[in-house]
Kinemage of the C-alpha trace (Angstrom):
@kinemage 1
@onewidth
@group {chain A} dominant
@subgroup {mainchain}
@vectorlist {calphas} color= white
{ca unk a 1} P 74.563 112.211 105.527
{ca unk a 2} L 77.079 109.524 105.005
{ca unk a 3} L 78.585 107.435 107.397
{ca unk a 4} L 81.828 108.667 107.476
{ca unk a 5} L 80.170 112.164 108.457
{ca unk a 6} L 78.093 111.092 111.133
{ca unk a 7} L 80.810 108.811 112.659
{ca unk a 8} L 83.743 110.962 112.171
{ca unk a 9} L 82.305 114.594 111.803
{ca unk a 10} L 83.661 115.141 108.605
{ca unk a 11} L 83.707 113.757 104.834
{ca unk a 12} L 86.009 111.935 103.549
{ca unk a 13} L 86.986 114.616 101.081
{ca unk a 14} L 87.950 116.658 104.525
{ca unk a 15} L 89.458 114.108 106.055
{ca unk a 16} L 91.814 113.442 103.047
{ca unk a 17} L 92.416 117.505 102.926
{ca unk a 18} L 93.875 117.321 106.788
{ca unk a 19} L 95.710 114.506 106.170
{ca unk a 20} L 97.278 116.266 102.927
{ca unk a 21} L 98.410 118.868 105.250
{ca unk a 22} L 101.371 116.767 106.417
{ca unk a 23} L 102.450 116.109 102.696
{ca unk a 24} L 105.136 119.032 101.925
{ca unk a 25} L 107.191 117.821 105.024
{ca unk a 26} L 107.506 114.387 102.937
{ca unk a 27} L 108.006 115.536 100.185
{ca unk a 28} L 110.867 118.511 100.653
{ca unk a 29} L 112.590 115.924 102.359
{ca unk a 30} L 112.790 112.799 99.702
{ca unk a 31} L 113.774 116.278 97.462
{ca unk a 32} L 116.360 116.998 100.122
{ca unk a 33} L 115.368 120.949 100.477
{ca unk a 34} L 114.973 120.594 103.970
{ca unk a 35} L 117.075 118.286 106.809
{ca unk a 36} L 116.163 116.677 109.477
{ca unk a 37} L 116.676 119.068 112.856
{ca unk a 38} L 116.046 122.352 111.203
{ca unk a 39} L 113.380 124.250 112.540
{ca unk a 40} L 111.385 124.145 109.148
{ca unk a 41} L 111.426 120.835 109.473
{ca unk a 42} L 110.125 120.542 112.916
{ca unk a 43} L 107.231 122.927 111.924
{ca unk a 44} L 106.584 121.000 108.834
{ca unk a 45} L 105.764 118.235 111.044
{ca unk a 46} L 103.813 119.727 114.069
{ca unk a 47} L 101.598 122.305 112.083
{ca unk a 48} L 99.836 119.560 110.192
{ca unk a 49} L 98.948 117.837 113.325
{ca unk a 50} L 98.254 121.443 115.478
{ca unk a 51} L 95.762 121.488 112.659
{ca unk a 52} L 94.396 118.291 113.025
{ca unk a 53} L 93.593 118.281 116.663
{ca unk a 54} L 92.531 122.194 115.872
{ca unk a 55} L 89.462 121.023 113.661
{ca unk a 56} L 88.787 117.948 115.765
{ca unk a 57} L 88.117 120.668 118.643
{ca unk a 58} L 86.182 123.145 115.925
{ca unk a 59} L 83.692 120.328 114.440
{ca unk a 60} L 83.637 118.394 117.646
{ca unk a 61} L 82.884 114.808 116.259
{ca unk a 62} L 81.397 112.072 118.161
{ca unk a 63} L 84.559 110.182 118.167
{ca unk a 64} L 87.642 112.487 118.073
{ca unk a 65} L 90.112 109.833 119.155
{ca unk a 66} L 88.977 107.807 116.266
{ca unk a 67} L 88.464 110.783 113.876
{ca unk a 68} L 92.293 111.402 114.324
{ca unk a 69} L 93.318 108.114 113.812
{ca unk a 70} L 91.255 107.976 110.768
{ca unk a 71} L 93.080 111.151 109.727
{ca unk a 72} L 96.692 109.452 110.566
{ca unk a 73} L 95.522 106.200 108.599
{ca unk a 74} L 95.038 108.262 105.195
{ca unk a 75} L 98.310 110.210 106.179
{ca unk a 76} L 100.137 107.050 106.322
{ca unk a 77} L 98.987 106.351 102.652
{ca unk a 78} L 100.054 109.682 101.565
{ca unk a 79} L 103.439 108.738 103.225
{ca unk a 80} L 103.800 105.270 101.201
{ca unk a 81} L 102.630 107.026 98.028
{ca unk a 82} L 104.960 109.749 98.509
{ca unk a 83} L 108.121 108.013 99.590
{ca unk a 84} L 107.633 105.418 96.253
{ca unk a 85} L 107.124 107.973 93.802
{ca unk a 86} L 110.142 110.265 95.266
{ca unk a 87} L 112.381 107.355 95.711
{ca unk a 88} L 114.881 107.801 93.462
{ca unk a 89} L 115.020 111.519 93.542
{ca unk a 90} L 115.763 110.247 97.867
{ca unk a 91} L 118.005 108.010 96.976
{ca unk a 92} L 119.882 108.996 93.575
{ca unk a 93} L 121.084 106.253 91.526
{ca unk a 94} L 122.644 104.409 94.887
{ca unk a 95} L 119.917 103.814 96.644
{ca unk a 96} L 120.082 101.638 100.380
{ca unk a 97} L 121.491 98.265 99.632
{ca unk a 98} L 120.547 94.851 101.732
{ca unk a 99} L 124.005 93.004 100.499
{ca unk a 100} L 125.198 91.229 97.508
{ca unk a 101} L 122.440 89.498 96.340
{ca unk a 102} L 119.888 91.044 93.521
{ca unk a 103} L 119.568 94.517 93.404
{ca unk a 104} L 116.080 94.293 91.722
{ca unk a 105} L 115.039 92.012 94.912
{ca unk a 106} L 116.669 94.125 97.255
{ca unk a 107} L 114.592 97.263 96.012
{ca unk a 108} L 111.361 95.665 96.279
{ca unk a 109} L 112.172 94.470 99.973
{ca unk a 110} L 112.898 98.471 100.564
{ca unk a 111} L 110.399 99.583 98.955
{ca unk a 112} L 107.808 97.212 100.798
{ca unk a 113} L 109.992 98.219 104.314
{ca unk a 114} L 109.008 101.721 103.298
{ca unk a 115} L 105.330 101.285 102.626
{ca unk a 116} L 104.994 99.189 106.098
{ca unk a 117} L 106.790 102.013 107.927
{ca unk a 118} L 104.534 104.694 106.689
{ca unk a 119} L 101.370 102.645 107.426
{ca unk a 120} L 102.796 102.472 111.042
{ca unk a 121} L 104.064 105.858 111.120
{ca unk a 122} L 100.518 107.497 109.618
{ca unk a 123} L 98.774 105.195 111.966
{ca unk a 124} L 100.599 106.207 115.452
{ca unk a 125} L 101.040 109.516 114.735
{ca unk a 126} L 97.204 109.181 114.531
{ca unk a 127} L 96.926 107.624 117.716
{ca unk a 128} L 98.935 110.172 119.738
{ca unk a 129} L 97.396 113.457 117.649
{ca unk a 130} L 94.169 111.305 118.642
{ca unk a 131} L 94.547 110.793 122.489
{ca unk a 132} L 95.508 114.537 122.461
{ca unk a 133} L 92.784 115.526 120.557
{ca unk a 134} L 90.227 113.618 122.780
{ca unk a 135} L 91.777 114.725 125.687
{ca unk a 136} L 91.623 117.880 124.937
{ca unk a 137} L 87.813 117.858 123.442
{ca unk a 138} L 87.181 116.160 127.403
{ca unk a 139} L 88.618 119.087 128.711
{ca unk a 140} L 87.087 121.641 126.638
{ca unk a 141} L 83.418 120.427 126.242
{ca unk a 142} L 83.423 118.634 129.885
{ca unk a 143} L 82.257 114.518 130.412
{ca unk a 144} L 78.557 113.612 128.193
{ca unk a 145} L 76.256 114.275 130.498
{ca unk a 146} L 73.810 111.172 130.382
{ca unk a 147} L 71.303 113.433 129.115
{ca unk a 148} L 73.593 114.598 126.488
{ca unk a 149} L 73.478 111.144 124.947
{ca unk a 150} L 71.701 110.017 122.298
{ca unk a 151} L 69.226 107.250 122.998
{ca unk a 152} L 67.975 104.418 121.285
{ca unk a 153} L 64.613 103.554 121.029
{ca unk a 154} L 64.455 99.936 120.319
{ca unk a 155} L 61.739 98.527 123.427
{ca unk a 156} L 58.101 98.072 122.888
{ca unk a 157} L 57.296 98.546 126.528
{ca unk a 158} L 58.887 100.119 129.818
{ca unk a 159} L 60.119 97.017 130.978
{ca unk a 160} L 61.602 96.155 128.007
{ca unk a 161} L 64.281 98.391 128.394
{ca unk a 162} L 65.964 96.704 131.793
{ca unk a 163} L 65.652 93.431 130.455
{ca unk a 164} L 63.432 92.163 132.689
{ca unk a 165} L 60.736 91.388 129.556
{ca unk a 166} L 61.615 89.487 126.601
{ca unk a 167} L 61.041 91.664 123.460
{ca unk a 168} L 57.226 91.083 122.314
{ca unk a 169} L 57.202 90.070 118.418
């Protein structure tokens, strides 16, 4: 099992796939088919994470908060990736200008604006799909029992595990 399954419930090749989920919103509008405030667009933008938090509270993995954010990290990536390779079909031929100076220089500043924003944009819409996902997991599957948990088995003696013994070696 790799680590990515056992700390975030699912493989990487999953966790890419949910994040992917979010890409036709980006990409219909760099291509301008859909604006901002129609109600495709608002769909586009909520199903992906309805999903998200959906198969967070299917596979139940031991970290759904994190699982998320994971999920919104990789989606951010998909953003920057997406925004650079529509960006002149976005922004036609005059694209956002900075002043007077270089035009060259002012599209790389953009550009670099643009791959910072998605980062933070993948990475808090992550954080809120998170919290609601591990809220909701709480409320569905209850507080870990202390029996529920897994324990580690690390002492050589009874005592070992309060502390009150130094480890025998």
């Amino acid at each position: 099992m790799s680590a990515a399954r056992r700390t975030l419930g699912f493989s990487w090749p999953a966790l890419v796939g949910l994040a992917a989920l979010a890409t036709p919103r980006v990409i219909l509008h760099d291509l301008h088919v859909v604006a901002e405030g129609q109600p495709a667009t608002v769909l586009l933008a909520v199903v992906p994470l309805v999903c998200w938090v959906a198969a967070v509270l299917w596979r139940r993995p031991p970290r759904p908060f994190l699982t998320v954010v994971v999920i919104g990290v990789v989606h951010g990536v998909l953003l920057a990736v997406g925004h650079q390779v529509l960006w002149n079909e976005a922004f036609g031929a005059t694209g956002p200008r900075l002043g007077t100076f270089d035009p060259r220089v002012q599209e790389a500043i953009l550009r670099v604006a643009a791959v910072f924003s998605s980062l933070v944009t993948g990475v808090l819409t992550g954080v809120v799909a998170g919290a609601v996902a591990a809220a909701l997991t709480r409320f569905v599957m209850g507080p870990r029992r202390v029996a529920e948990q897994p324990v580690e088995q690390t002492s050589c003696g009874p005592d070992d595990a309060r502390g009150t013994r130094p480890p025998q070696g």
